[in-house]
N, C-alpha and C positions, 0 to 999 in steps of 0.2 A: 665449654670449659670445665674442665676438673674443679672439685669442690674441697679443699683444705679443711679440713675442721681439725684445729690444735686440741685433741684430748690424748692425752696418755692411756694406758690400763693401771697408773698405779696415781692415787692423790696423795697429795699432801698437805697437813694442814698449815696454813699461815695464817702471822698474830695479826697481818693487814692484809686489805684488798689487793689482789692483784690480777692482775691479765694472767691469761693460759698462754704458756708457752710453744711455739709452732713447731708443732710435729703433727704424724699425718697418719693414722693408723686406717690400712684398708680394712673396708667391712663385706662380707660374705654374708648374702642372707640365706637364714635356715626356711624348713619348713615347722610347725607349729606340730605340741599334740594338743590339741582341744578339748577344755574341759564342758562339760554337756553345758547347752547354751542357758544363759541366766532371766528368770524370770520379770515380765515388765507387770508393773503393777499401776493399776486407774485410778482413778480420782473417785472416791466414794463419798464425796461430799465436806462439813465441815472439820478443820482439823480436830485429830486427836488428841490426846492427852499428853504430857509432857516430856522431856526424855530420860531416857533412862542408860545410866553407864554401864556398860560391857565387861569393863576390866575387873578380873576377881583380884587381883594386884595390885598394893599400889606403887609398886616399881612399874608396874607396866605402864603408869602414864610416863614417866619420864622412859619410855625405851622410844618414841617417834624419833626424833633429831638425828641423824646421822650418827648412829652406833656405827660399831664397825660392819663393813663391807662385806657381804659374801665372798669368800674367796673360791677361785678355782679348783677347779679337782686336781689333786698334785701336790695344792700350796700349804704351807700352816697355815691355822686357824690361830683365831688371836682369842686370850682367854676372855671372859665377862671384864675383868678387872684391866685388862688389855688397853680393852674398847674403852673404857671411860676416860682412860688417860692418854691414849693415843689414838684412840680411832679418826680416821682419817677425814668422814663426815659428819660427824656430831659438831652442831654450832652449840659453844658454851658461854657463860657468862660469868667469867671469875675474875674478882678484882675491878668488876664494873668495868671490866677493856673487852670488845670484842672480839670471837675470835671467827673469823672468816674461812669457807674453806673453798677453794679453788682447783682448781685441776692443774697440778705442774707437772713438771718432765722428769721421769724418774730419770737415777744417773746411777742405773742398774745398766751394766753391758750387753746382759743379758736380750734387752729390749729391744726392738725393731720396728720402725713404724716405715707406712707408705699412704698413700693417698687416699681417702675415699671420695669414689667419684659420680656423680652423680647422673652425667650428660651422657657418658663415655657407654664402651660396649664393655669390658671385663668381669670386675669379680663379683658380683651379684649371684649366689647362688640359691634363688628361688625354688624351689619343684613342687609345682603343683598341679603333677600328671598323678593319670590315672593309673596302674600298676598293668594294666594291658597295651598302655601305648610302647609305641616303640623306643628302642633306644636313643635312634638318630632325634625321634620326639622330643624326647627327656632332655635331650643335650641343647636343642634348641630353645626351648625353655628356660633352662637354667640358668642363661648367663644373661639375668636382668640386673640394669642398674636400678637405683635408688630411685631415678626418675620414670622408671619405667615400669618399675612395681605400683609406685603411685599413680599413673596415668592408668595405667592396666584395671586397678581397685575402680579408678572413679568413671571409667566407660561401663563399669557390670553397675555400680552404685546410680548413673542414673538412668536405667532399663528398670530401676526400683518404684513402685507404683507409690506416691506419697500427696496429699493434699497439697495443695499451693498453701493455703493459709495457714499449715499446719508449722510451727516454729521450733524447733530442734536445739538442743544447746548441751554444752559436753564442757565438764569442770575436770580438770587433772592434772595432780601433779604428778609431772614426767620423771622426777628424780633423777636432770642432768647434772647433778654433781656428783653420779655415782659413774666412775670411768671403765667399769668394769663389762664387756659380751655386748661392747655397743655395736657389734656385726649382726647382733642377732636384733638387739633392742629394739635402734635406729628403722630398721625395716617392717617391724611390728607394728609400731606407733603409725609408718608412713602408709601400712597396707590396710589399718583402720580407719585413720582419718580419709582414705582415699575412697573406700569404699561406704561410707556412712554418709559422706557430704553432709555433715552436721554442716548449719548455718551460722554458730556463734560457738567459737572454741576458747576458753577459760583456761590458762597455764600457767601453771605454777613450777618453780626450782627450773624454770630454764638459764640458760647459757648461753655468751656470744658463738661461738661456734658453732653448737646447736640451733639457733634461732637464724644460723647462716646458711644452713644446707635446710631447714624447713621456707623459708622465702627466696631460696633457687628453684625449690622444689614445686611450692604450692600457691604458682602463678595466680591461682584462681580464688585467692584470699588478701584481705587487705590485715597487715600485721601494725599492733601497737603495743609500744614495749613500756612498760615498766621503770627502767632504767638500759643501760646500755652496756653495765659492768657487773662482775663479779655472777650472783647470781638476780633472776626477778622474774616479774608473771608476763604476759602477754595476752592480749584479747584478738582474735582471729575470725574476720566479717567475709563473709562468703559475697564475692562480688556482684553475681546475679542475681540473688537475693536479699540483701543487708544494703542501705547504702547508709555511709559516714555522715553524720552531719558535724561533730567534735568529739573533740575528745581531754582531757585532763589527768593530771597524776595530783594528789592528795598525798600530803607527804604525814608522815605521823611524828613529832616531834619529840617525843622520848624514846625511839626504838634505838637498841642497840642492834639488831641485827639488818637495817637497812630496808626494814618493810614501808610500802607501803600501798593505798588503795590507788586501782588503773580503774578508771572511767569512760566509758562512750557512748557516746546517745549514737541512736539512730533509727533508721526509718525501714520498718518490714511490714511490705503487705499493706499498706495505707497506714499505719500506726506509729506513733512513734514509740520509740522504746528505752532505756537505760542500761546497759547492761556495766554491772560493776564485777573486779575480781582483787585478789588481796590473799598473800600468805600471812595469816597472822603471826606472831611473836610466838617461838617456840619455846618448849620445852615448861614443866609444872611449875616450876621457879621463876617463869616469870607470866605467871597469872596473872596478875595484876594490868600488868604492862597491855597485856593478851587481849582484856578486857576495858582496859583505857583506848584500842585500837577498835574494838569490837562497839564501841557505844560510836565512834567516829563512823560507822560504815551504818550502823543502823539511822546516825542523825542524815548524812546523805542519802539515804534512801528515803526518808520520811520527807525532805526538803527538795525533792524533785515536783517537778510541774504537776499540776491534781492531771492535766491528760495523760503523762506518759506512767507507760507501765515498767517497772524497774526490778530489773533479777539482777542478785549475785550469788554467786557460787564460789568457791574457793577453800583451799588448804588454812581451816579456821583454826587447826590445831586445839578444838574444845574440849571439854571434858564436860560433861552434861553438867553436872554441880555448878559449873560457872557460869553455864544461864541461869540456871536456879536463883544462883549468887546476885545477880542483876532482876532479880522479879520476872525472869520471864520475859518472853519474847516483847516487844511494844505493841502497840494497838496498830493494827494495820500492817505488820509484818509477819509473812508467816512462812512456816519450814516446812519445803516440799513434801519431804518424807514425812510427817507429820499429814497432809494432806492426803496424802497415795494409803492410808491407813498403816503406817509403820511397819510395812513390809520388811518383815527379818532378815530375808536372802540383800536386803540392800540398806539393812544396819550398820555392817562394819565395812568404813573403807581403806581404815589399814589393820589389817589381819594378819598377824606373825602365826597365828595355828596354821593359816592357807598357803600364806607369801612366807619364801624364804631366802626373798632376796636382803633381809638382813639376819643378821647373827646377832638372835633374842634367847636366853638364856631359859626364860620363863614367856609364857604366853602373852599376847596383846590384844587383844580384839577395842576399836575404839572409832568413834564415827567424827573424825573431823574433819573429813570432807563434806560441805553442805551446800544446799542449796537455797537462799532464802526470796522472797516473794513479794512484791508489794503494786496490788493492783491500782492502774489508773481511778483517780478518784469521780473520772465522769469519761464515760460513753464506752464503747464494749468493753468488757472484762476478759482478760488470759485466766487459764485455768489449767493446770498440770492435764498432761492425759496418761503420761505414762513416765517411770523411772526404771534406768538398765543399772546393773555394775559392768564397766568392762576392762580389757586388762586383763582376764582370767585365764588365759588360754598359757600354758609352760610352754617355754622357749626349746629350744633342743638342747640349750646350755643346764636346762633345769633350772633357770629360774624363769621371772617375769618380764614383762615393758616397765614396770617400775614397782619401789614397794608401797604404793597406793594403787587401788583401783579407781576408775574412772569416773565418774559418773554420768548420764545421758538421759537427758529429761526431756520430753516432748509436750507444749503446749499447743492449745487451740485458745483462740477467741469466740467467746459468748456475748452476743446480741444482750440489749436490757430484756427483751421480750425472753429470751431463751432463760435468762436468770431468775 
């Protein structure tokens, strides 16, 4: 069966939550240019030193939130001053009312939407021949669905030589509240996840729509949402390897924008495990709020079982000062990248110099996407082995899979004797 996903190509903001309305845009998928592949960096023992902020600006902390939209080649751009006051993704906080932003149906005549289909044979238009194969080749190639670029990815991903007890985990926010080259995006993300076979996938800014055609698609994972409306995170357990034991939502009781921490224990590899995710409370202005969430996910993770081992990762939206501001990390929690010796190429994971999938006036370089750590208190220990960024590779539209990169962390379990 056909897969409907109500996104438009144009948002609009609303002062409430709302459903997306059904309309049905086909997506074509492109090929990639690849940017040279990103360095993974090891565990060189205990953590480093503390963090340090990127931003030479300090307007560039308040540019994360949903400024305005890349637009297409053809279209006006909207000025700096534009975007503040009507950009069509920045969640704001004025008058203490929240302002929500959703995907609706533009009522431009202009617009046309159709189906994207996931099952079907049509408009997928992958290529990923070789420049001496033949034509009739090319043409047979090219008209992959959605579900078939995906399956395509995860027959090469597991020919991939990987440890069994080696445990994989991928934090990202997707940025499906940006409605904009989902022909090209959509297929990015599906031709990553398919071929990594990460075991534990961590999402943030997704969407009903989107979270509709990713559990048509990726039979081979078990999905837990967040919430079921507007936008929320997702935790995604790889079924051969991960199994469920529960799972909880932790709601945060002062948030105005609807956040809160997604929960799920479970069992990898003999071990039990914790894995949490959470988009913090955006935007500089509400610091506070950020950090009244941020003590909440660090008391859950200190109050899990002394056996099980507990990672979260997630769109923390920080600004380093505001751990600083809290004394520092707690006792017993510690930040990946901090561990992996603070590898630079995996400091910023939203970069407005790199990523131009938003419309930043002035530069942003800022790390809030993180991974945080907190080892079982008795019998083997997790220990990072390695951190990716990904996401980096430009679309044919010229931009990205979203305006975060990824991140993709690799742990092993150490024996007491090996410690």
């Amino acid at each position: 069966m056909p897969i409907s996903m109500p996104l438009p190509p144009s948002c609009q903001r609303q002062a409430s939550p709302g459903r997306e309305s059904a309309v049905t845009p086909t997506v074509t998928s492109p090929g990639m240019e690849r940017s040279p592949g990103p360095v993974s960096h090891t565990y060189a023992g205990a953590p480093a030193g503390g963090d340090r902020d990127g931003s030479k600006s300090p307007e560039a902390s308040k540019a994360h939130e949903k400024t305005g939209k890349k637009k297409k080649k053809g279209k006006k751009k909207h000025s700096a001053k534009g975007k503040d006051q009507t950009g069509s993704h920045q969640c704001v906080n004025s008058e203490r009312t929240q302002s929500r932003t959703t995907c609706d149906q533009s009522t431009q005549t202009e617009t046309e939407f159709t189906q994207i289909q996931a099952t079907q044979t049509p408009p997928l238009q992958c290529t990923h021949t070789q420049p001496t194969e033949s034509k009739s080749t090319q043409t047979s190639l090219s008209k992959l669905t959605l579900k078939q670029v995906y399956e395509g990815q995860v027959s090469k991903g597991e020919n991939q030589a990987r440890s069994a007890d080696q445990l994989t985990v991928l934090t990202w926010n997707i940025d499906g509240l940006d409605c904009e080259d989902l022909k090209e995006r959509i297929p990015s993300l599906l031709e990553y996840l398919g071929k990594s076979l990460v075991d534990v996938v961590l999402l943030q800014e997704l969407i009903p729509p989107y979270l509709k055609i990713l559990q048509d698609i990726m039979k081979d994972y078990e999905f837990l949402e967040g919430s079921d409306n507007g936008y929320f995170t997702a935790i995604l357990l790889r079924r051969s390897r991960v199994e469920l034991l529960e799972s909880n939502i932790v709601k945060y009781p002062t948030t105005e924008m609807t956040r809160n921490l997604l929960i799920a224990t479970a069992k990898f590899s003999g071990h039990q495990l914790c894995f949490m995710t959470s988009h913090l409370e955006s935007l500089k202005i509400s610091s506070q709020e950020r950090l009244n969430q941020l003590r909440r996910v660090w008391k859950r993770m200190k109050e899990a079982a002394d056996g099980q081992t507990v990672i979260f990762g997630g769109d923390t939206n920080l600004r380093d000062w505001e751990v600083k501001k809290l004394g520092g990390l707690p006792d017993g929690i510690l930040d990946v990248w901090e561990m992996l010796g603070e590898p630079e190429d995996c400091r910023y994971t939203w970069d407005t110099v790199t990523n131009n999938n938003k419309e930043i006036p002035f530069p942003a370089r800022l790390r809030f996407d993180r991974v945080y750590l907190r080892t079982a208190r008795e019998g083997p220990q997790l220990r990072p082995d390695s951190m990716t960024l990904v996401g980096l590779e430009k679309l044919k539209c010229g931009r990205f899979t979203s305006d975060h990169w990824g991140i993709l962390c690799t742990f092993s379990f150490q024996s007491q004797i090996e410690q």
